[in-house]
C-alpha positions as CSV (number, residue, x, y, z in Angstrom):
1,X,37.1,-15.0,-70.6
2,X,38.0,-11.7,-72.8
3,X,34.4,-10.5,-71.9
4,X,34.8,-11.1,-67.8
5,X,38.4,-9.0,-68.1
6,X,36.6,-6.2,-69.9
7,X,33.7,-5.6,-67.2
8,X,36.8,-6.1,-64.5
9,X,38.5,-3.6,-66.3
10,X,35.5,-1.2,-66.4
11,X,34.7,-2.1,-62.3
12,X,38.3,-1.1,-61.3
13,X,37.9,2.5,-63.7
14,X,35.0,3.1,-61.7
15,X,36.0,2.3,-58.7
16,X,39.0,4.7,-59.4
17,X,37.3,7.5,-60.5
18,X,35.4,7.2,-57.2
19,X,38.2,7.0,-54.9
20,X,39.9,10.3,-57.0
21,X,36.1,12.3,-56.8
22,X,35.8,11.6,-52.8
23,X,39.5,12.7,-52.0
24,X,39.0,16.1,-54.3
25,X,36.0,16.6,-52.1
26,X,36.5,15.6,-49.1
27,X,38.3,19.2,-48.2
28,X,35.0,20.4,-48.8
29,X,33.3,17.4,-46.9
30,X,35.4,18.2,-43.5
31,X,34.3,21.2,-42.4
32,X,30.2,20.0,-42.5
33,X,31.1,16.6,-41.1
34,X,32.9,18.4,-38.0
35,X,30.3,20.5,-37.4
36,X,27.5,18.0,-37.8
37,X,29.8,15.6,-34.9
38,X,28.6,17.6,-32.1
39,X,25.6,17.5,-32.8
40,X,25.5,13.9,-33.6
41,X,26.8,12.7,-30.4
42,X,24.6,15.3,-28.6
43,X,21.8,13.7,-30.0
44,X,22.7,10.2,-29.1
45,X,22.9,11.0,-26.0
46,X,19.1,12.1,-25.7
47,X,16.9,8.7,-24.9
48,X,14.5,8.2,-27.7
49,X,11.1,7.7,-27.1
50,X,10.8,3.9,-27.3
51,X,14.1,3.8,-25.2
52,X,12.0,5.9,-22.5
53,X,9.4,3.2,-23.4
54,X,11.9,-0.2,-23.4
55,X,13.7,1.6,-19.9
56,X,10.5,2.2,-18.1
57,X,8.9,-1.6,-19.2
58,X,12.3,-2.6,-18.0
59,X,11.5,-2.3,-14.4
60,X,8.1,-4.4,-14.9
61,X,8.3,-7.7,-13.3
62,X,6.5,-10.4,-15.2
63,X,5.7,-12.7,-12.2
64,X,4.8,-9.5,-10.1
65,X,2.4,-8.4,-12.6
66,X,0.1,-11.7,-13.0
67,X,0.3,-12.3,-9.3
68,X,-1.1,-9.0,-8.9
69,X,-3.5,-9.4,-10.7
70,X,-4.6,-12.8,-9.9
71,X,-4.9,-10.8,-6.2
72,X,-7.3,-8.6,-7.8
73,X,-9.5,-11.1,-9.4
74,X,-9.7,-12.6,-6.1
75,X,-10.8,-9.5,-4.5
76,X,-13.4,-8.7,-7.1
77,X,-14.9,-12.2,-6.4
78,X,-15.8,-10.8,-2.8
79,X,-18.1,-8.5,-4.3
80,X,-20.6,-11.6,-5.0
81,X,-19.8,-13.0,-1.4
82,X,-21.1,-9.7,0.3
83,X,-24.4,-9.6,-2.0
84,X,-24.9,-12.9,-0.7
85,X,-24.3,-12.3,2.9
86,X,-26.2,-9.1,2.6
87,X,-28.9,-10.9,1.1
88,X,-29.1,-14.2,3.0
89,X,-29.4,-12.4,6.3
90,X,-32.2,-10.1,4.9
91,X,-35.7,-10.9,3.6
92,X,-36.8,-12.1,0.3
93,X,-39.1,-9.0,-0.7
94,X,-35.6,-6.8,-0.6
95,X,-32.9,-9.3,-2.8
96,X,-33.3,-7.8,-6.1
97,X,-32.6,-4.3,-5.1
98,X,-29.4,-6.0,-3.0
99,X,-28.0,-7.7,-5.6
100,X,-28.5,-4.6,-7.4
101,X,-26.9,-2.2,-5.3
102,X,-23.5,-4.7,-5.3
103,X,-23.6,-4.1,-9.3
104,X,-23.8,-0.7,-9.0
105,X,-21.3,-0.4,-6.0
106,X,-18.8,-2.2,-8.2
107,X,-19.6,-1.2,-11.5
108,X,-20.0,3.2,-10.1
109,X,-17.4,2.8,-8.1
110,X,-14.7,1.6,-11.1
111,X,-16.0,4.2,-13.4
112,X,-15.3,7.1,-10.5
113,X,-12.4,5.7,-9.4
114,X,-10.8,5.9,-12.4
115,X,-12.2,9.1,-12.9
116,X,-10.9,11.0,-9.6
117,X,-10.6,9.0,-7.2
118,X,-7.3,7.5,-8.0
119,X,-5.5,10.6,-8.4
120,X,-6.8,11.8,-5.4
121,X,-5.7,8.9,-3.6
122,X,-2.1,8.9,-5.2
123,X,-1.3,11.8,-7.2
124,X,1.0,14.5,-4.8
125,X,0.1,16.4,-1.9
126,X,0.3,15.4,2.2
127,X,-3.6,15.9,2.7
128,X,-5.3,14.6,-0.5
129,X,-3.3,14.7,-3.5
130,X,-4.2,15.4,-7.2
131,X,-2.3,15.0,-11.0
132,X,-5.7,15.4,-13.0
133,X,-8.3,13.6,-14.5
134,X,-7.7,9.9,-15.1
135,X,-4.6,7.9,-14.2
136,X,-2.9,9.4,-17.1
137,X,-0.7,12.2,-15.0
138,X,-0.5,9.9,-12.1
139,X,3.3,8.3,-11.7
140,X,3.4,4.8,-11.1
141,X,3.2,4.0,-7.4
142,X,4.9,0.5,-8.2
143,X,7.5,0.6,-11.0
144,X,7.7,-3.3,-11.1
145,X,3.8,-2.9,-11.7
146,X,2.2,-1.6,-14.8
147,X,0.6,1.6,-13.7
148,X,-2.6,-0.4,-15.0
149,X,-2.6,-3.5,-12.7
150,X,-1.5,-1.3,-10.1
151,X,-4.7,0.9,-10.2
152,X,-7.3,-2.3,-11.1
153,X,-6.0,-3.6,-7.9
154,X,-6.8,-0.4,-6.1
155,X,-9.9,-0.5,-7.6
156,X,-11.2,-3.4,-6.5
157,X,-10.5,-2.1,-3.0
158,X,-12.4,0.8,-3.2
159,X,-15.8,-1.0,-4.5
160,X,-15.6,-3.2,-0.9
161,X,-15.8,0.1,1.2
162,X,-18.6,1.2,-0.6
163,X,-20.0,-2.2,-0.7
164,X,-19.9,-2.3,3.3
165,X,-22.5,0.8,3.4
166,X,-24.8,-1.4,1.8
167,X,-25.9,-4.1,4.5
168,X,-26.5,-1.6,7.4
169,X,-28.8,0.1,5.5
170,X,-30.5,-2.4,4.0
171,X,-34.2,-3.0,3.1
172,X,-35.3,0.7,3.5
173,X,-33.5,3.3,1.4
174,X,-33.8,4.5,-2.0
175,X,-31.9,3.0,-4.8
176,X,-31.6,6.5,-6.3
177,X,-30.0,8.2,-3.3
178,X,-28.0,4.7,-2.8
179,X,-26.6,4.9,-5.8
180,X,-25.9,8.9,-4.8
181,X,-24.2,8.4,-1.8
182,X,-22.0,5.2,-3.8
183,X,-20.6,7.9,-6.1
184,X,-19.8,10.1,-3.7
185,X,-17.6,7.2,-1.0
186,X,-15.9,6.1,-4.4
187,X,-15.0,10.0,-5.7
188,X,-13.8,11.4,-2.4
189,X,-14.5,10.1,1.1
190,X,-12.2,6.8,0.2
191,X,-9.9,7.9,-1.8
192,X,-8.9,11.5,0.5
193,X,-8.5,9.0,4.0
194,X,-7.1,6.9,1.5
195,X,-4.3,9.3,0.4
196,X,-3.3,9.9,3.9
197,X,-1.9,6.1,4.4
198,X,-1.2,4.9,1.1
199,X,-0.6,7.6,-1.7
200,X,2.3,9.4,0.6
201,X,0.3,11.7,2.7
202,X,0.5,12.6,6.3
203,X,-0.2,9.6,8.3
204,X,2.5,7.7,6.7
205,X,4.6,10.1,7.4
206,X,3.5,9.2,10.9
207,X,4.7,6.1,10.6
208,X,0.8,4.5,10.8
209,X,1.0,1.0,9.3
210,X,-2.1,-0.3,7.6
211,X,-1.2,-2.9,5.5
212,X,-4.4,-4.5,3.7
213,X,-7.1,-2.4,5.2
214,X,-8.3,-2.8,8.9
215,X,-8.8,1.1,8.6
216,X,-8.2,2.3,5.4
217,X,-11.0,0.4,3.9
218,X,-13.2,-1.7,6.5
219,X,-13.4,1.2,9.3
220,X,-13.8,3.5,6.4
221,X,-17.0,1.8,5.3
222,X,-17.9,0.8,8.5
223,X,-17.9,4.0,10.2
224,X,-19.6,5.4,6.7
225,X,-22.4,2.7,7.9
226,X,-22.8,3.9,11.1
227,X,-23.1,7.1,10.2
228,X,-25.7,5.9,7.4
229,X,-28.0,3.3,10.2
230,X,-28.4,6.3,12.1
231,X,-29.5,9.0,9.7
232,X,-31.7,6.0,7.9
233,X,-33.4,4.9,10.9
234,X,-34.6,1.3,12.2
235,X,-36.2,-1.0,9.8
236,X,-40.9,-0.9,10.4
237,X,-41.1,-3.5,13.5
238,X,-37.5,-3.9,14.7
239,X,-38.0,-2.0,17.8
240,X,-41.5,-1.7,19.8
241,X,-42.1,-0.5,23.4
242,X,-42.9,-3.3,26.7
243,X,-45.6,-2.3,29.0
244,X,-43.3,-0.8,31.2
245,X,-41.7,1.5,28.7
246,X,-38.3,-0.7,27.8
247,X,-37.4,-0.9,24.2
248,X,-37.5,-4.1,22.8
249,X,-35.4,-5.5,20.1
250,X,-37.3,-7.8,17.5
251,X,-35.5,-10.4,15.7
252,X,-36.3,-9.7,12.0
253,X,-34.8,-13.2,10.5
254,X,-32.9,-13.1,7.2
255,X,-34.0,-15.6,4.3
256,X,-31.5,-17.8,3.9
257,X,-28.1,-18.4,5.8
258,X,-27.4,-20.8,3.5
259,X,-26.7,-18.2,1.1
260,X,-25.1,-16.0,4.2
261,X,-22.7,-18.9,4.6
262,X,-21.8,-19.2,0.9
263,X,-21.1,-15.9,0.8
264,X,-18.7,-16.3,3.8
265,X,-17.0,-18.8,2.0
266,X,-16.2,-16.5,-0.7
267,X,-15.2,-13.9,1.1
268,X,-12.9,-16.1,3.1
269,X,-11.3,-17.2,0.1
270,X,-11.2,-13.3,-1.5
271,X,-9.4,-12.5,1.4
272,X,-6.4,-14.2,0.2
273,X,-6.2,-12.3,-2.2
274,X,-6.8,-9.2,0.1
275,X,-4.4,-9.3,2.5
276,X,-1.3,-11.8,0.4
277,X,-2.2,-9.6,-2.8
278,X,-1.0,-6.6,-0.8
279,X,2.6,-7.2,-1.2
280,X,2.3,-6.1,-4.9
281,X,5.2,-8.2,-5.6
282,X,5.6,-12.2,-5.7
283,X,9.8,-12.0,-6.0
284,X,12.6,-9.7,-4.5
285,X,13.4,-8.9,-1.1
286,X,11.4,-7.0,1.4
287,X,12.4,-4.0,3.9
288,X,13.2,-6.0,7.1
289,X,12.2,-2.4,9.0
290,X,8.7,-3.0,7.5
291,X,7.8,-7.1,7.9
292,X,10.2,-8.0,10.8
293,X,10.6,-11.5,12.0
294,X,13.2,-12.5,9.7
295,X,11.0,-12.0,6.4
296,X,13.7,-11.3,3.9
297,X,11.4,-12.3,0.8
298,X,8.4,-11.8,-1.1
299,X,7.7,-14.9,-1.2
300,X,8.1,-15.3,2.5
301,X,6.2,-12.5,3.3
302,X,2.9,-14.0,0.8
303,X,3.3,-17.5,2.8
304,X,3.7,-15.6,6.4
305,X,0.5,-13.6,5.4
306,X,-1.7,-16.6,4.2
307,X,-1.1,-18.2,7.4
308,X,-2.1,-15.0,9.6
309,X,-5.0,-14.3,7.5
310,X,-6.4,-18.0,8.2
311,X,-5.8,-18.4,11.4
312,X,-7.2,-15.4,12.4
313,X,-10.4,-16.4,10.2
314,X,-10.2,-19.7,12.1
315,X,-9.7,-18.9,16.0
316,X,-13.1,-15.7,15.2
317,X,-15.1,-18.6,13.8
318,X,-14.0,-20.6,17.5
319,X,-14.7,-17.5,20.0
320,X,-18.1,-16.4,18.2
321,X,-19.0,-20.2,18.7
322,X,-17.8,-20.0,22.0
323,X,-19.1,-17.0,22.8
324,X,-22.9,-17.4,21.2
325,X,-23.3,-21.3,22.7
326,X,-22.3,-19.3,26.6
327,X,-24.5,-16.2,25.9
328,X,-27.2,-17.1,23.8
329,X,-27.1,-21.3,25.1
330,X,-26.5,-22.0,21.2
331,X,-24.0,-22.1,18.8
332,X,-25.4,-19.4,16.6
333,X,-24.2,-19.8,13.0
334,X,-25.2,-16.5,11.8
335,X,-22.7,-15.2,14.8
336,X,-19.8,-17.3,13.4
337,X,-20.0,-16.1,10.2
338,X,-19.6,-12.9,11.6
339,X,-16.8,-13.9,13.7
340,X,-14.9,-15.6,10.6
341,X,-15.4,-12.1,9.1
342,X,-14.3,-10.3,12.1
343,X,-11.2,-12.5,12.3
344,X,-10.7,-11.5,8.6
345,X,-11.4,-7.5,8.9
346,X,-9.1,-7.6,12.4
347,X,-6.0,-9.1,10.9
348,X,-5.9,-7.0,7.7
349,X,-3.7,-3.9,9.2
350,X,-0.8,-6.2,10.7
351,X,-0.9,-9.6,8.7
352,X,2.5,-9.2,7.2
353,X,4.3,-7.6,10.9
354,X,2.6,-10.2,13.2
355,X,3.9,-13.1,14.0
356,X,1.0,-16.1,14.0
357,X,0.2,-16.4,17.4
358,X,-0.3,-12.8,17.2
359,X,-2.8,-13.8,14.1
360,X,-4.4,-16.1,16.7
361,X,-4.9,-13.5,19.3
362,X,-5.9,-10.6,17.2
363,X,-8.5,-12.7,15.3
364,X,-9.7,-14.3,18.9
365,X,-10.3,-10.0,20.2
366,X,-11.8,-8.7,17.2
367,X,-14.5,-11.6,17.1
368,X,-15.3,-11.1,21.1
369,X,-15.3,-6.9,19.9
370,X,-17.7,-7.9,17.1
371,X,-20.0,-9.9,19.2
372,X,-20.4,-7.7,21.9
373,X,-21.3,-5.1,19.4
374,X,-23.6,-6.6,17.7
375,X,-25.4,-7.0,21.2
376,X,-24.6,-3.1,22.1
377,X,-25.7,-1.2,18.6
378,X,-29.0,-3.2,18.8
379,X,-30.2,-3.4,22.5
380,X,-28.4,-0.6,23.6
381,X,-28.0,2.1,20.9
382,X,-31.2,0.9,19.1
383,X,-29.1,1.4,15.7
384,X,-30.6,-1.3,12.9
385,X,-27.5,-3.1,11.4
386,X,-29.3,-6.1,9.3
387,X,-25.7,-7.8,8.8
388,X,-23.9,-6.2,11.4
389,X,-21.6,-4.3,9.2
390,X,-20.9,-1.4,11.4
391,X,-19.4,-4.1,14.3
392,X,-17.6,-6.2,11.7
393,X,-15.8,-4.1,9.6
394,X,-15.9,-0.5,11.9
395,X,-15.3,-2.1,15.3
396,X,-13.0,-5.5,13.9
397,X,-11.3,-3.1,11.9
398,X,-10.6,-0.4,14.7
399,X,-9.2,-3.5,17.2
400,X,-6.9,-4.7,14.1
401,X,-5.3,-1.3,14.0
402,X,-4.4,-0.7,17.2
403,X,-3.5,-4.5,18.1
404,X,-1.1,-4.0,15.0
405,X,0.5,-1.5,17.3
406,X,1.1,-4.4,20.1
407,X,1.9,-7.0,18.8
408,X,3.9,-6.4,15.8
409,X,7.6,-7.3,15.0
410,X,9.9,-5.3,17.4
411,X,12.2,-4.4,14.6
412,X,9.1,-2.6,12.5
413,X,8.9,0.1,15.1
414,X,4.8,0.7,15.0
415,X,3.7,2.3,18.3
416,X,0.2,2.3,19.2
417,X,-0.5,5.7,20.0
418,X,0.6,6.1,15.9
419,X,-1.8,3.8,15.1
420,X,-4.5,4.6,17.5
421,X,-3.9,8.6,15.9
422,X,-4.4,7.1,12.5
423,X,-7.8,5.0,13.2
424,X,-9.2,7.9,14.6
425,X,-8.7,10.0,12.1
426,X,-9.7,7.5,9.4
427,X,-13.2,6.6,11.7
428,X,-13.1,10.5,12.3
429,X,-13.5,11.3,8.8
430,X,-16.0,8.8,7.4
431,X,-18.4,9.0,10.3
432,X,-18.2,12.7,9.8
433,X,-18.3,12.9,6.0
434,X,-21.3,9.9,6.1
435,X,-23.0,11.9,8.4
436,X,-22.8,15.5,6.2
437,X,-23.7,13.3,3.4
438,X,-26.6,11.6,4.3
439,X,-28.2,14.5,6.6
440,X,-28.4,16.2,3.2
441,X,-29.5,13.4,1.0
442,X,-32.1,12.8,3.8
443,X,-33.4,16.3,3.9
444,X,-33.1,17.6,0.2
445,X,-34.2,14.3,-2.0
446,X,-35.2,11.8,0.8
447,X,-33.3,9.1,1.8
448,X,-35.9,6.1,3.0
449,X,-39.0,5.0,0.8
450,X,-42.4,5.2,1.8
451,X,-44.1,2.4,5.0
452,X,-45.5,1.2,2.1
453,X,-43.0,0.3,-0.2
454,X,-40.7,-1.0,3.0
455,X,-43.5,-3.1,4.1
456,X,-44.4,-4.8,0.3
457,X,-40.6,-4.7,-0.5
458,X,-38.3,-2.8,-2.4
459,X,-37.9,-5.4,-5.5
460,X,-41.0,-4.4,-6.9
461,X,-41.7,-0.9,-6.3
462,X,-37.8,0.3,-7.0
463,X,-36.7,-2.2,-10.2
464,X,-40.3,-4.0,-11.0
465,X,-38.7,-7.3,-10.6
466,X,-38.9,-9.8,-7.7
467,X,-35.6,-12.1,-7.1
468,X,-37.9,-15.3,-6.3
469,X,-40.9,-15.8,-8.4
């Protein structure tokens, strides 16, 4: 006990002595403290770095973000339903070098999209934009998105316009000026039309609605196609000359429509991910001024936009069946795929403003469009379209954008003559820009291989590997 009241005894001194050392200085201590204060509330006022960080991650919504992306995975899983179409409705000798050119479209078109082509499309400016290499100076275009699963979206909507390009000019052109031309629609032609609708720049200014693509990305490529069929030329044997001078048109059969139709399938399915996917947000409330028809929700708007997208799929399938078993006396199935896909491409622009018997009507005209191209490119025009991309996603696409125009949502306020201003342009710009492009591949490098290598097949001669052995 003596021993505890000493070391209490030597803890109060202590303590004492401290108390008498602080209050001699702290006369001295004032001044400093004072003039530190100012400077100490200043600073506290400046957000740190990881509060920048926490504030900005703040506005990320979780359920947005893997909805989003699921979307996105969805739409990359189209990329292996057009290389199946593409090669289903073309011959065996060429499959190799198709499901080649879908790699490449794909795997170029990420690598320059995240390059340039994304700041082109978003960064600031009304005709293209620009905030420098990468997406690194570009600001978010969706603060409940991470800037990242914002742009892998975006990018998997860039490889299907390039992708497009492929079928019309199938079976006949060089892999090394395909792959030319692929880095070239990924680097500028998409992402500048791109910019004008999407990333702020004049035609959304305009008011032009294009909500999954009609123009932005299916008459881009498909107008990009034409240009391409035309420069490229007809496929050895698909036109030949009657007795009395006619051209005739020869049937030149793809392989399998087995695979066609499989790849239909997928793409049907890709599509909701497409066109629902396009809301970039599963929760919160919508602008009314934008969807219309009482759609007050995200989540409302994602169910509303399933059901369009189907049932325009569905109602193309029915008229191309319709249309093919009065024309051609047979139900073509090569025709309906087309017509699901027509049904698909049409709907895209105005599948959240519409309201479903709109879906019904818009998918019904964009399949009659498609099937009366089809007829006119190749008996008419004479222009070689192995999959009939051009009247697909160019002519499908062009209906959908005006139609948006007519029948959307009273309260949205889009007026055709906006949206037939828009489409032109858009067609405008990638016919024109395909056409520059491949007039000088064509004449500096080349652009078609050799009779003989068309006539053997391009598996062999352009990759030394044949798909079916």
């Amino acid at each position: 006990m003596k021993r505890f009241f000493t070391y209490l005894t030597k803890a109060t001194a202590a303590i004492a002595f401290s108390v008498c050392t602080l209050s001699a200085g702290s006369a001295f201590a004032q001044d400093s403290v004072v003039a530190e204060s100012a400077a100490v509330v200043e600073a506290a006022t400046e957000p740190t770095v990881a509060e920048t960080i926490i504030e900005a991650a703040s506005d990320i919504n979780p359920v947005d973000t893997i909805w989003v992306i699921l979307a996105a995975m969805l739409v990359f899983f189209m990329q292996p339903g057009f290389a199946l179409v593409e090669a289903g409705m073309t011959r065996t000798k060429n499959t190799a070098n198709i499901l080649m050119k879908n790699f490449m479209d794909f795997s170029v078109g990420s690598v320059l999209y995240w390059f340039l082509g994304f700041s082109i499309m978003f960064g600031a400016g009304s005709f293209l934009g620009w905030d420098g290499f990468g997406i690194i100076g570009v600001e978010n275009p969706c603060p409940n998105l991470p800037k990242e699963c914002y742009f892998i979206f975006q990018t998997v909507f860039c490889a299907t316009a390039a992708t497009i390009v492929s079928g019309a000019m199938a079976e006949r052109t060089k892999f090394s000026m395909y792959l030319l031309y692929s880095i070239i629609i990924s680097a500028f032609i998409y992402p500048i039309q791109g910019h004008w609708s999407w990333g702020g720049g004049w035609l959304s200014e305009m008011g032009f609605h294009d909500f999954a693509g009609s123009a932005v990305v299916h008459s881009c490529g498909g107008f990009i196609a034409l240009a391409g069929a035309i420069v490229l030329g007809p496929r050895l044997g698909k036109y030949s000359k009657t007795a009395d001078g006619k051209i005739r048109s020869n049937a030149i059969p793809g392989h399998s429509l087995t695979l066609a139709a499989l790849g239909v399938w997928i793409l049907w399915m890709g599509w909701f991910g497409f066109n629902p996917g396009s809301t970039v947000a599963a929760t919160g409330t919508v602008d009314p001024d934008c969807y219309g028809g009482g759609i007050l929700d995200n989540m409302t708007a994602m169910s509303h936009i399933f059901v369009t997208t189907n049932i325009a799929a569905a109602v193309g399938a029915l008229v191309a069946l319709i249309y093919t078993w009065i024309v051609y006396g047979k139900p073509s199935l090569s025709m309906v795929c087309n017509g699901i896909l027509a049904g698909l491409v049409g709907i895209t622009a105005g599948c959240d403003c519409v309201p479903i018997w709109a879906a019904a009507v818009i998918g019904a005209i964009a399949s009659v469009v498609m099937c009366f191209c089809v007829n006119f490119f190749d008996t008419k025009l004479h222009i070689d379209d192995p999959v009939g991309a051009v009247s697909v996603h160019g002519m499908a696409g062009f209906t959908g954008t005006l139609l948006t125009g007519v029948f959307a949502f009273s309260e949205c306020g889009y007026s055709f003559t906006t949206q037939l201003i828009g489409e032109l342009a858009i067609a405008g710009w990638s016919f024109g820009c395909g056409l520059i492009v491949f007039l000088a591949i064509k004449y500096i490098f080349g652009l078609r291989v050799d009779s003989r290598i068309e006539e053997e097949g391009l598996d062999i001669y352009e990759h030394g590997e044949s798909a079916y052995n």
